[in-house]
C-alpha positions in Angstrom: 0.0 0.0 0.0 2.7 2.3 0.9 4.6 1.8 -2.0 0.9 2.2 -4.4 0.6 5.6 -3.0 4.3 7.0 -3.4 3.7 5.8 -7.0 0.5 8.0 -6.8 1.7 10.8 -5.8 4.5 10.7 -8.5 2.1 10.3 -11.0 0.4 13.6 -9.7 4.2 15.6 -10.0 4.9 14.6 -13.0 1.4 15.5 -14.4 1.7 19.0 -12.5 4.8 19.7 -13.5 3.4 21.2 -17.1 2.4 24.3 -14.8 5.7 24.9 -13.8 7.2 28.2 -14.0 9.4 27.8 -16.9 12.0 30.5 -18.9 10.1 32.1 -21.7 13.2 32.1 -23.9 13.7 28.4 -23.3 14.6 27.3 -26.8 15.9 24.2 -28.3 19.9 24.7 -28.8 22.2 23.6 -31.1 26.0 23.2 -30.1 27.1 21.2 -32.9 28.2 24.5 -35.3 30.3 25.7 -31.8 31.6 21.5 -31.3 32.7 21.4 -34.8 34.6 24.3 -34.8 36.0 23.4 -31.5 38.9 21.5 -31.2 41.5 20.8 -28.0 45.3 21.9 -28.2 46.3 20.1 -24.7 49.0 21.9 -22.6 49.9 22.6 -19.4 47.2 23.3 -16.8 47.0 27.0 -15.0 46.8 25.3 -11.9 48.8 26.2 -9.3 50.1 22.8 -6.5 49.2 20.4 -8.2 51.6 18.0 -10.4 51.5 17.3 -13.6 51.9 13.5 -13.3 50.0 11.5 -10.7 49.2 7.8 -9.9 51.1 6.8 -13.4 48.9 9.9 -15.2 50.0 12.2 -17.0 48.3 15.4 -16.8 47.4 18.2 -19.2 43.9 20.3 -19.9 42.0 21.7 -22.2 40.2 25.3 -23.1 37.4 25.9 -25.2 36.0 29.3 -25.5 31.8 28.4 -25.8 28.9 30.8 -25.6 27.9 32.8 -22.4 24.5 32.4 -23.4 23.8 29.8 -25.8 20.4 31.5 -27.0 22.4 35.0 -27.6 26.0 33.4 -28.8 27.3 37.2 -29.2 29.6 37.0 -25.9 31.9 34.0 -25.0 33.3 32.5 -22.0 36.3 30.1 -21.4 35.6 26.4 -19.9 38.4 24.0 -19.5 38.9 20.2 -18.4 42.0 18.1 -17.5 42.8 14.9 -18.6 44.4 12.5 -17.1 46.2 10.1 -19.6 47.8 6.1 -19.0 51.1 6.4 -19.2 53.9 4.3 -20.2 53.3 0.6 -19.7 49.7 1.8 -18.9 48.7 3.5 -22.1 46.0 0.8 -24.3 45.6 -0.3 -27.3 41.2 0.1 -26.6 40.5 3.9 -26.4 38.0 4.1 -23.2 37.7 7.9 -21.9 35.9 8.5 -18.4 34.5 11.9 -17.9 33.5 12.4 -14.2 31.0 15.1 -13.0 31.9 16.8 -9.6 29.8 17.4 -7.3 28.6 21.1 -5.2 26.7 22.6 -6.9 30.3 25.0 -7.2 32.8 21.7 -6.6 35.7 22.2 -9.7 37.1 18.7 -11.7 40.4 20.0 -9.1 39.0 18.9 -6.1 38.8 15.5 -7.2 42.2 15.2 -8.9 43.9 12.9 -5.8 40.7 11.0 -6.3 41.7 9.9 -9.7 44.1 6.9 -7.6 40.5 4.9 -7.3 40.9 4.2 -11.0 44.9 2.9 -11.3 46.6 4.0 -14.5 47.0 -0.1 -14.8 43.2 -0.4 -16.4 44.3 2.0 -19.6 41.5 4.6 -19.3 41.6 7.8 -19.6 39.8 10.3 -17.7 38.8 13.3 -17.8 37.8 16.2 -15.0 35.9 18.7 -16.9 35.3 22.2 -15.0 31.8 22.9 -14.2 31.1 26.5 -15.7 31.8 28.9 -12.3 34.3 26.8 -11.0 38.2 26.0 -11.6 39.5 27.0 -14.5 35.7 27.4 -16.4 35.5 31.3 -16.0 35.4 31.2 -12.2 32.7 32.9 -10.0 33.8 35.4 -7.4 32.8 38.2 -5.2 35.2 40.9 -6.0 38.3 41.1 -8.4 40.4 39.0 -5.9 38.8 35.9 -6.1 36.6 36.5 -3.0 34.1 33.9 -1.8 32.5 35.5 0.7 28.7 35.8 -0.7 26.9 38.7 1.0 24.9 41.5 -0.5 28.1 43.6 -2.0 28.5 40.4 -4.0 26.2 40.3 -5.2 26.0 43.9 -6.7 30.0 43.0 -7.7 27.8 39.8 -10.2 25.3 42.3 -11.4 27.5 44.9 -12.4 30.5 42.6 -14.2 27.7 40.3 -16.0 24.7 41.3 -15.7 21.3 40.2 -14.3 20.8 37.9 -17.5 24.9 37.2 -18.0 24.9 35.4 -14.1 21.9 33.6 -15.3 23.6 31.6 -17.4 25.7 29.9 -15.1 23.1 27.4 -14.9 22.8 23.5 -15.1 21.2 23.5 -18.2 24.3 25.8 -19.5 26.8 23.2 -18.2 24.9 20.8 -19.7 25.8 21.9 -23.3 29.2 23.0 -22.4 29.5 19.0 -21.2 28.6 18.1 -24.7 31.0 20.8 -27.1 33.8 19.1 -24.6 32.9 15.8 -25.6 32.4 15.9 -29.1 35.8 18.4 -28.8 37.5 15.8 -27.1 36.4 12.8 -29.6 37.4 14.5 -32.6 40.9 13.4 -32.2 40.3 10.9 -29.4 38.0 8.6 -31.4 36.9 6.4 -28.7 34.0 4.7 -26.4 32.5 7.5 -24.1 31.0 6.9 -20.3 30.0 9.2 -17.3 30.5 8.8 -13.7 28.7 11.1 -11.7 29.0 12.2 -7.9 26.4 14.6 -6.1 25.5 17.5 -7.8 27.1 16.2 -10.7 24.4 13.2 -10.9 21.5 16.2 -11.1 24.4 17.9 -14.0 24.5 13.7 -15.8 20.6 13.8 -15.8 20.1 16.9 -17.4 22.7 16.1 -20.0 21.4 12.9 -21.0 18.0 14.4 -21.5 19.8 16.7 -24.0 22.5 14.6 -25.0 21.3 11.2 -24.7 23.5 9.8 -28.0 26.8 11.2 -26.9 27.7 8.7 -24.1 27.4 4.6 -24.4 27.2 4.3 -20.5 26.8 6.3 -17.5 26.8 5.8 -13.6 25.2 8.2 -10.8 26.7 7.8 -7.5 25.2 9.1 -4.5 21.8 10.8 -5.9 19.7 13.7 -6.1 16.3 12.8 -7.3 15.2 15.6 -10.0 12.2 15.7 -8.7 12.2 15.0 -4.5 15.5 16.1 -3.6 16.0 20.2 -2.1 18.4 21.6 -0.5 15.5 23.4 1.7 14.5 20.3 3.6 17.9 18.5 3.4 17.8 18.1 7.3 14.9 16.7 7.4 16.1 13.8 5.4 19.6 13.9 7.7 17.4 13.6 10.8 16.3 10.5 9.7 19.9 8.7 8.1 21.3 10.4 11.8 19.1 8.4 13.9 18.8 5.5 11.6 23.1 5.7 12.3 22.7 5.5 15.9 19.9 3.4 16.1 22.7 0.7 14.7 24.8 1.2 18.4 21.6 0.9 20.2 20.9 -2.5 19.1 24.4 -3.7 19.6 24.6 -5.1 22.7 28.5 -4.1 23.0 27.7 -0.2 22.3 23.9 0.1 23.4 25.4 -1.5 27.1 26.7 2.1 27.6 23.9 4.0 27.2 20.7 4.0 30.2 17.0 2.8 28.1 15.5 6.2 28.8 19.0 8.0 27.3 19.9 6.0 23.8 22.5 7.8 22.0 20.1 9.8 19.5 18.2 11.4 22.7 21.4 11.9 24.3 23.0 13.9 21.8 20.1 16.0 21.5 20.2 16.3 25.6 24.0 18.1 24.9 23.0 19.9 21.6 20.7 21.4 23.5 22.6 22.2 27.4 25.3 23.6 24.9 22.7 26.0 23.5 21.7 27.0 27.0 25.9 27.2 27.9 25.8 24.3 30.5 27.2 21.6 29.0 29.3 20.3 32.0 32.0 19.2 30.0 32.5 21.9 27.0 31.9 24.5 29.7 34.4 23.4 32.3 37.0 21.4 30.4 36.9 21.6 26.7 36.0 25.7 26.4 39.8 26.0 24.5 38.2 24.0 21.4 35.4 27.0 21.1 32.8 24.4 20.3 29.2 25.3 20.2 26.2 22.9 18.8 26.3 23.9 15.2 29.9 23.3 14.9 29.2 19.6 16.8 26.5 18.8 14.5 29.1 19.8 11.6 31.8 18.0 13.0 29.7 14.8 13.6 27.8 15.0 10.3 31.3 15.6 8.0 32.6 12.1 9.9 29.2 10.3 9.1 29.1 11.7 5.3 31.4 10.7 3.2 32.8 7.1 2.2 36.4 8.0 3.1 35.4 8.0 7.0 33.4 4.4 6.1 35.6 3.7 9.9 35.7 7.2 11.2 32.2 7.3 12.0 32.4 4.5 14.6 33.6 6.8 16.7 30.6 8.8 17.5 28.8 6.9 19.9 31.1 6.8 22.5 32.4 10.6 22.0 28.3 10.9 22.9 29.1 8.6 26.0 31.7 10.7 27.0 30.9 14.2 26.8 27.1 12.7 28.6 29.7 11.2 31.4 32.4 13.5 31.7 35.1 12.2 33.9 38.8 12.5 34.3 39.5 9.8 32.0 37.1 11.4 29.5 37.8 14.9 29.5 41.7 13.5 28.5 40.7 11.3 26.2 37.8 13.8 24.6 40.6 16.6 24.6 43.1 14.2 22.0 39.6 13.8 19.8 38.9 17.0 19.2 43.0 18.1 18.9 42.6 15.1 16.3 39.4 16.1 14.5 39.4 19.6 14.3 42.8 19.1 12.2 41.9 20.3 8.8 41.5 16.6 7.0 42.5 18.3 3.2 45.7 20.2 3.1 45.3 24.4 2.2 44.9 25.4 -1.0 47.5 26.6 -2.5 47.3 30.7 -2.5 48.4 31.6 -6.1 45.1 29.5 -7.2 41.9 32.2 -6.5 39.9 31.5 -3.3 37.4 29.5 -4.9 39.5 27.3 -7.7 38.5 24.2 -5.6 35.2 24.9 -4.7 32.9 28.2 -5.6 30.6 29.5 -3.5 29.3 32.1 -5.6 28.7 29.5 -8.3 26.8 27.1 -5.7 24.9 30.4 -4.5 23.7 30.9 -7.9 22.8 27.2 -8.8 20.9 26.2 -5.0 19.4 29.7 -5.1 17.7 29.7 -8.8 17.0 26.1 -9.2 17.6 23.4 -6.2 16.8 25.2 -3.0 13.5 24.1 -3.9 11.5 20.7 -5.2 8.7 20.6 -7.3 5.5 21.9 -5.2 7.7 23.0 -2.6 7.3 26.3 -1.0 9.8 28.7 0.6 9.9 28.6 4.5 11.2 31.6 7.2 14.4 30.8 9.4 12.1 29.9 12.4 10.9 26.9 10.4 14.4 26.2 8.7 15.8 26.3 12.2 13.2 24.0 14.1 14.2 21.7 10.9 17.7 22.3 12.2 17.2 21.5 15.3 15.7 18.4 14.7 19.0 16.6 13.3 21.8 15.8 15.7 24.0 15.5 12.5 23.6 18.8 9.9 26.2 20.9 7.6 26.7 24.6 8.9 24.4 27.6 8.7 21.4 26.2 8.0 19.9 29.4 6.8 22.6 30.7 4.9 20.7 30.6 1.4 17.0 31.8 2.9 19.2 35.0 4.2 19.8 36.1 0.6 17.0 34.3 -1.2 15.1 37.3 -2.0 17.9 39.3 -3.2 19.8 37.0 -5.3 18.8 37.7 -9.5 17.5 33.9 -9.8 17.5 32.3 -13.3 14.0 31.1 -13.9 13.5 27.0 -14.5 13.2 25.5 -18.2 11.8 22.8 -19.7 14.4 20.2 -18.1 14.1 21.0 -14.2 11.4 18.3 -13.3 12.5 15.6 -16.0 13.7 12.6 -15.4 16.2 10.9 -18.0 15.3 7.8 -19.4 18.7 7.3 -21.0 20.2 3.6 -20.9 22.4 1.6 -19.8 22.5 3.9 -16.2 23.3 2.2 -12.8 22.3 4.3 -10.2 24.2 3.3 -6.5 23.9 4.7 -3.3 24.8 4.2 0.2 22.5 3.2 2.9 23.2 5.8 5.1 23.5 8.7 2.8 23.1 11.5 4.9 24.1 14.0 2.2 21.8 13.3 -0.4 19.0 11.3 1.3 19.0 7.6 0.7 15.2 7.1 0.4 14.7 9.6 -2.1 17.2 7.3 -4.6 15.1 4.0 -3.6 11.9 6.0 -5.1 13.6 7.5 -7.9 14.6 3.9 -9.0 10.8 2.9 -7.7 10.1 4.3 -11.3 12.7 3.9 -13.7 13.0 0.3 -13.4 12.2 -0.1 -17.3 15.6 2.3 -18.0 18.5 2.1 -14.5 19.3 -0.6 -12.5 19.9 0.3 -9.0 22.2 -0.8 -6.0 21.8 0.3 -3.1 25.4 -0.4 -0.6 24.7 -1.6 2.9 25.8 0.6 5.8 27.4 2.9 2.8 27.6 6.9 3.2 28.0 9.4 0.7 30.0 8.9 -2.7 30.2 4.5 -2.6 33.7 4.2 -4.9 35.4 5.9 -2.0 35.2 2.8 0.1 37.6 1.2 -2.4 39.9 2.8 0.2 39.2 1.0 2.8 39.4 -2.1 1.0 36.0 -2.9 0.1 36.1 -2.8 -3.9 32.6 -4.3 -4.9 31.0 -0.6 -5.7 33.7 0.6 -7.7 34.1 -2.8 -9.8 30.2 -2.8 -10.4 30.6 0.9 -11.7 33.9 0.4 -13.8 32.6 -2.6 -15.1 29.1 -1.0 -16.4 31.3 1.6 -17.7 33.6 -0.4 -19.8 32.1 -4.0 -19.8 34.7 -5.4 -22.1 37.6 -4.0 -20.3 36.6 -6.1 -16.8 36.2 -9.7 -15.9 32.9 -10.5 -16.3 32.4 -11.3 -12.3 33.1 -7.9 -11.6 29.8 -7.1 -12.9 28.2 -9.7 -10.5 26.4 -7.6 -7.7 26.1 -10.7 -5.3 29.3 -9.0 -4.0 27.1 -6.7 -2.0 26.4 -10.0 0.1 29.9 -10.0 1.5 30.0 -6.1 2.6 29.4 -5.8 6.5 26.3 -5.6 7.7 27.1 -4.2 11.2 29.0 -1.5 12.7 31.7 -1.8 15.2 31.1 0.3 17.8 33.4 -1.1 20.5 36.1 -2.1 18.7 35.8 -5.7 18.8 38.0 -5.9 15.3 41.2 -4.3 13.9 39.6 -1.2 12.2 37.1 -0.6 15.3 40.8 -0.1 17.4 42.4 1.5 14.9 39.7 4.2 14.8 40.2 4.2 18.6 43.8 4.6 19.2 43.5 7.3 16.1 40.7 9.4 17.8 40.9 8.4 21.5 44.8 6.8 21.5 43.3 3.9 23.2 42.7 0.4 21.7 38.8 0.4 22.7 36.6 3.7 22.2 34.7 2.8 25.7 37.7 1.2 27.7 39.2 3.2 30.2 42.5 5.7 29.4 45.8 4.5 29.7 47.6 7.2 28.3 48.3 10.7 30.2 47.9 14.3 28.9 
């Protein structure tokens, strides 16, 4: 029954979605005349820090100058992307290119060049990090002639007056979406060879629109870690974090080694909200007596605990949480030490600095994320907008939530929005597309990719990783390769052994969480974060 009425109320979207307010000058757009007289010279990359060989790579990028605004081609803008080649004893005979969609909105190909190790040189395929328009090296977004990041209302009268009202609107997805296509057919002009996607965040939102454009110039694609098209806002992202938070923690309750520590009327969900909320009030025993150096308050907690539940890469960090809960709740002598090494440990900036020659925003662009969220995924389809009191009560329902909650309903009235077009509430029925996902997806909610793949059955297959968080390749990391061979496989079937495209390795992922560390990675995470061998065991190390 439950499932017969999501379906319903699908139906009813997609059948309201022909009163959407849509761009009057949406028009049909041809890039093939600005493709064809494309064509990449590769050289060196204007990228300050980073090398221009990696992992058995070499590197180099590409600049194409493409319309500002396709519908008015009378002003053009540079966008670029970076390829990384086999090298050597890697270089193949089979030409396979891998294009790979960031994420953000605002994230740059650059922030995932160190990321390009998950794919070793060894399997002879080259990919390439193409620069969403606004970010990196694609005519980057800023607040002031110094690369400046900070978006506020002098920003925002900095956009208007260097591009105008209608030149910032078309830093859109839709935009991207042909750029995405000139690079390509750029790109195959002297790189005859077979085509796939992989898409990350955002960048799965940026694949779908492409393929609903572009739907011939790809022979595979993958989306990993979703947002729906039509379900998923930034709005009411903490509403679906609540959930994956407590869902998280639910796991520690039920295990009798970790749900031992915690009284039946205190469970580590209603706990954390217990010290969330004495914080708020300033009497939280042990942040207002012994931790007060770290300058903690709930918002940065909620951060803190949300960026190690998020992502893939902390797959082991997260394990951690519960008994940090335990021991800020408790707050004795052997805790307040032990607590003291976590946040020393945590706090550490986990990517190194950017290095200062590049602008501000090269990695990541706030301005360009501003413009994207504010115009076009702050909302979903029949969603309205909401005052702070409700986006904070939202808030304040999480125990695990990304900073500043209202930072986008501050300037949603003044920012110059681009108005939607014909793609915004479309779904792509392109194929061969896996989608994948992680269980625990707290970034981009996991239930709203099972009912996305609900209905598109007939066009993606779907797998959805037990226990996973945000972005499922990344666990390759920690040793657990079945989501990255069932992507590079549907990406380049011929390329892999034909077990790799099996998915009855999902069966032999873990299916618990250690808590207590009652296995090698459950101490390692211990002595990393608390520089004991068991996160609950007693301190045996002075400070």
């Amino acid at each position: 029954m439950y499932r017969l009425i999501v379906l319903l109320l699908l139906i009813c979207l997609f059948i309201k979605q022909n009163n959407a307010d849509f761009e009057s000058s949406d028009i049909a757009v041809d890039t093939d005349p600005y493709a064809s007289t494309q064509k990449c010279n590769w050289k060196k990359c204007k990228a300050h820090g980073f090398p221009n060989s990696t992992f058995g790579y070499s590197v180099d990028c590409c600049t194409l100058s493409v319309p500002l605004n396709y519908a008015q081609p009378n002003e053009t803008i540079n966008i670029s992307m970076t390829r990384f080649s086999p090298g050597g004893p890697y270089a193949s005979t089979k030409k396979n290119t891998l294009f790979v969609l960031s994420g953000g909105p605002g994230q740059s190909g650059w922030d995932l060049f160190y990321d390009t190790q998950l794919i070793p040189a060894s399997y002879g395929i080259t990919l390439i990090l193409p620069d969403h328009r606004g970010t990196g090296l694609s005519t980057l977004l800023s607040c002031d002639e110094n690369g400046s990041q900070d978006v506020n209302v002098d920003c925002i009268k900095y956009l208007k007056s260097k591009y105008g009202v209608n030149g910032l609107k078309q830093f859109s997805v839709t935009s991207a979406a042909h750029d995405l296509s000139i690079q390509i057919q750029a790109y195959k002009k002297n790189n005859p060879s077979r085509i796939a996607i992989y898409a990350v965040n955002y960048g799965t939102f940026w694949l779908n629109r492409f393929l609903l454009i572009y739907p011939n110039l790809t022979h595979s694609a993958v989306m990993d870690g979703l947002f729906h098209p039509l379900l998923s806002s930034v709005s009411r992202n903490d509403l679906g974090v609540a959930t994956i938070s407590y869902e998280f923690l639910k796991y520690c309750e039920q295990q009798v080694e970790c749900g031992q520590h915690f009284p039946v009327n205190q469970q580590p969900f209603k706990m954390l909200q217990n010290i969330l909320h004495q914080m708020d009030l300033n009497n939280q025993i042990c942040f207002k007596k012994h931790l007060i150096k770290f300058n903690l308050n709930s918002e940065t907690l909620r951060t803190l605990f949300f960026n190690l539940m998020a992502n893939g890469n902390n797959y082991f960090d997260r394990t951690i949480i519960p008994a940090v809960i335990f021991r800020l709740n408790r707050c004795n002598a052997d805790d307040v030490s032990i607590l003291k090494h976590f946040f020393r440990v945590s706090l550490k900036a986990t990517n190194p600095p950017s290095n200062p020659k590049n602008p501000p925003g090269f990695l990541f662009s706030n301005v360009t994320n501003f413009n994207i969220v504010e115009s076009e995924i702050y909302l979903a389809m029949n969603e309205s907008d909401v005052d702070n009191s409700v986006i904070k009560r939202w808030y304040n329902a999480t125990v695990f939530a990304q900073k500043n909650p209202i930072k986008y309903n501050v300037l949603r009235s003044q920012w110059p929005k681009y108005r939607l077009d014909r793609y915004r509430y479309k779904i792509s029925s392109y194929s061969p597309l896996l989608m994948i996902t992680g269980q625990l997806d707290a970034t981009l909610i996991t239930y709203h990719a099972e009912l996305l793949a609900s209905i598109t059955t007939k066009t993606r297959t779907f797998y959805e990783i037990p226990l996973a968080g945000h972005i499922t390749s990344t666990l390759a990391q920690v040793g657990y390769t079945c989501p990255l061979q069932l992507i590079c496989s549907w990406l380049f079937p011929s390329v892999f052994p034909k077990d790799w495209k099996n998915p009855s390795c999902i069966r032999d992922l873990p299916v618990t969480i250690d808590f207590a560390g009652e296995t090698s990675h459950g101490r390692d995470i211990s002595m990393k974060f608390f520089n004991i061998s068991h996160p609950f065991g007693p301190n045996n190390y002075d400070i």
